[in-house]
N, C-alpha and C positions, 0 to 999 in steps of 0.2 A: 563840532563836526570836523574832522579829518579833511585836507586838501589832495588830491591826486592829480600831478601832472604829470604826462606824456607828451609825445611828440617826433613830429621827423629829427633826425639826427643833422643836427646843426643850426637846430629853430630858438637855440639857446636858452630849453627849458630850466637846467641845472641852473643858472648864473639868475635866473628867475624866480624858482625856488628859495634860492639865497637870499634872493631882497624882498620876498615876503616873511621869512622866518625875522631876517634882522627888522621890519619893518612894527610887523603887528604881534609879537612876542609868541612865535610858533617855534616848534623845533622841527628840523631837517633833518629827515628819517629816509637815505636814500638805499640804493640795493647795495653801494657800499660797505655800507653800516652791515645790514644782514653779512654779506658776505666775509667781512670781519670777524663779527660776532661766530660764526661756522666755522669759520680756522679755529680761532680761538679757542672753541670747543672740541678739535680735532687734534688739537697739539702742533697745527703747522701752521706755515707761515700765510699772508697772503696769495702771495707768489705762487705759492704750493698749490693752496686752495685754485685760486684761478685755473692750475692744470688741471686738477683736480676733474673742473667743473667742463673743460676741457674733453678731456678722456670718458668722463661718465655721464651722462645726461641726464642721469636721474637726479645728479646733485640741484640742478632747476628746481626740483621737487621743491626739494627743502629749503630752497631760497623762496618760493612761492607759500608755504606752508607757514616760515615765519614769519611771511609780509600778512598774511593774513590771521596770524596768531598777535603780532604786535596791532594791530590796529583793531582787535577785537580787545588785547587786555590793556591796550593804555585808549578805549572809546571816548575817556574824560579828560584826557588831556589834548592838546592843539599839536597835530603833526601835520607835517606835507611830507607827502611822500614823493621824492623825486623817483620814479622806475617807470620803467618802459612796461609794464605790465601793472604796478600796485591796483590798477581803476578795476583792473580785471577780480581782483583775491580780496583784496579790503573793502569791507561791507560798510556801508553808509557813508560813504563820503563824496564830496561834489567833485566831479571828475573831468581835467581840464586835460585840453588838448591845441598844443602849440603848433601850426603848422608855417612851413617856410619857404618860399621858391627854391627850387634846390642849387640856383642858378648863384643866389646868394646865399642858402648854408654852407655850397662849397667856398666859396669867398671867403666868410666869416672861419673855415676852418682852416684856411690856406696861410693866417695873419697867422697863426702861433700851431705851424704840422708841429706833432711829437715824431721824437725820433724815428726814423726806419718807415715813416708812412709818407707819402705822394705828396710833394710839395705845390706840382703847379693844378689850374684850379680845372681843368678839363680832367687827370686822374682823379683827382679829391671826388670830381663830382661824381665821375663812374662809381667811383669806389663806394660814397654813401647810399647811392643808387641799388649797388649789389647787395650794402649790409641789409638794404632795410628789405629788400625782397626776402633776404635771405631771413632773417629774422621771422619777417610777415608769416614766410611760409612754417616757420618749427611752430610757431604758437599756435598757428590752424590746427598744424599736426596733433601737437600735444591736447590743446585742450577745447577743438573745435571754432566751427563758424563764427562762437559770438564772444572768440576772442579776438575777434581781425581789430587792432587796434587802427588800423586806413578806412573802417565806417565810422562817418562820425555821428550816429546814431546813438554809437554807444555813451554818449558826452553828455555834459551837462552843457559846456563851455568849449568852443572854437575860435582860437585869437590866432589872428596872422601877423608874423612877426617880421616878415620880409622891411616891412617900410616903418618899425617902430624901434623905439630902443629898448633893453631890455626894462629900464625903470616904467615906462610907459605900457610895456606888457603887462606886469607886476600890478599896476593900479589897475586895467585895464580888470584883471583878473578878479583884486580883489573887492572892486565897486560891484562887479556881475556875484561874486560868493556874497554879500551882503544882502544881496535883494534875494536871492536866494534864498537865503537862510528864513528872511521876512517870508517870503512865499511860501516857506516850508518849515512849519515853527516844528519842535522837537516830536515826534512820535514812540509810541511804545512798539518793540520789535518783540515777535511771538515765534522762537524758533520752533518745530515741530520736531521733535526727538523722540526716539524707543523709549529714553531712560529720561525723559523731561521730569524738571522736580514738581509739578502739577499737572493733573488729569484736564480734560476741557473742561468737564462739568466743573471742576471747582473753579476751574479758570473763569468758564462764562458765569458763574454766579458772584464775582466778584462784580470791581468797578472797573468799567471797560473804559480807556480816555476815549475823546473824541477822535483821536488819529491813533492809526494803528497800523501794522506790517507783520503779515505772516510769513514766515521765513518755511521751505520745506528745499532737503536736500535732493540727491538723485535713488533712484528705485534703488541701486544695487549696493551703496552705501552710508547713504544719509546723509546729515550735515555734519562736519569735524567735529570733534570733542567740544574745540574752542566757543562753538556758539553756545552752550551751557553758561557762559557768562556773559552771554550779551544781552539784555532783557529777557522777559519771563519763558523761561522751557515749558515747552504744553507735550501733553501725550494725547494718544488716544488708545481709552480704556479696551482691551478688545478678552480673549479667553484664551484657554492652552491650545485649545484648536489652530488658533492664527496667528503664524507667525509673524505678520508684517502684512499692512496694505499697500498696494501700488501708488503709485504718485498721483495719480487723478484721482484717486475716490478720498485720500487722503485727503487732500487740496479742496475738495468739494464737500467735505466734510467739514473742516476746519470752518470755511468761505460761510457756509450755512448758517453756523454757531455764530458765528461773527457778527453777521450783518443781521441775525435774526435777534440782536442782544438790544 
């Protein structure tokens, strides 16, 4: 299972990241990386890329599109994804959330400003202050309510790092993904797709595990390509007449088959 950390800006998720990858032999999969990788396939530099992403907002797309395509096609291998959004796009993974007084993120960000930003620690503090609203609010925009990453609803994991050091978060994190994982031994994922490489009936006549997860996209496009590789694709069988069922009768469809196995 895949690791997702988020957090306020300056809660010192990154530097946290890093000493669980170096610790328990995971790799550090950050939005970096993607963003990289997006040049790279652009022909420009980073630098570039960053205005890029700048100037066009749709570029977010596709940094979203491959956090959620990389942690669909490496599901077998151990990643942490450091980004302020992976908890939101990357499917099954324990999703931890670093929060911090902002009173001492700005502190902590005032010991080493980069260049051309607020050195002393009352701007630092407005300034993180501003990003994260500012941030808060495009992700509502973009991809609605229940991406507010400030509910921590959405989490598996809440650590406060105001009064810890960053090694102490880092265990903190990974004793809590342990018992976890014990709580939540591996399940089978049943995405619901048009072009699923199995019908339900032959799906429900097979052998159903005892833990299971029906995955179903949204009305007006489904779920990405990408889930075709994530555990077993199911369809539902229907005629030329229909083109597509709505998401509730799908869903209660599916749910019936399921539970009535």
């Amino acid at each position: 299972m895949h690791i997702t950390i988020t957090g306020r800006l300056g809660s010192g998720k990154s530097t946290v990241a890093k000493l669980i990858v170096a610790d328990h032999g995971y790799t550090d999969y950050a939005t970096g990386n993607i963003m990289r990788e997006l040049a790279a396939e652009a022909g420009i530099s980073i630098l570039e890329y960053n205005q890029r992403c700048v100037d066009d907002p749709t570029e977010d797309r596709k940094i979203d599109d491959r956090t959620r395509e990389v942690a669909i096609r490496l599901k077998d291998e151990k990643l942490v994804f450091d980004s302020r959004m992976a908890w939101f796009f990357a499917p099954d993974t324990f999703k931890v959330y670093v929060t911090v007084d902002p009173a001492v993120a700005a502190r902590r960000v005032g010991i080493d400003p980069r260049p051309g930003e607020p050195a002393s620690e009352v701007e630092i503090y407005e300034e993180l202050e501003q990003r994260s609203k500012v941030e808060q609010a495009r992700f509502i925009k973009f991809y609605g309510e229940g991406a507010d990453y400030y509910d921590w609803n959405n989490f598996n994991l809440i650590v406060d790092s105001t009064s810890r050091t960053a090694a102490e978060v880092a265990e903190v994190i990974w004793n809590a993904f342990e018992a976890y994982q014990a709580d939540h031994p591996a399940h089978m994922l049943y995405p619901f797709m048009l072009d699923g490489s199995k019908s339900l009936p032959e799906v429900l006549a097979g052998d159903i595990p005892a833990r299971w997860t029906l995955v179903f996209g949204n009305e007006g496009s489904g779920l990405p390509a990408e889930f075709a590789k994530l555990g077993q694709p199911v369809r539902i069988p229907s005629n030329e007449r229909i083109d597509s069922l709505n998401l509730s009768i799908a869903a209660a469809i599916g749910i019936y088959g399921f539970t009535r196995k």
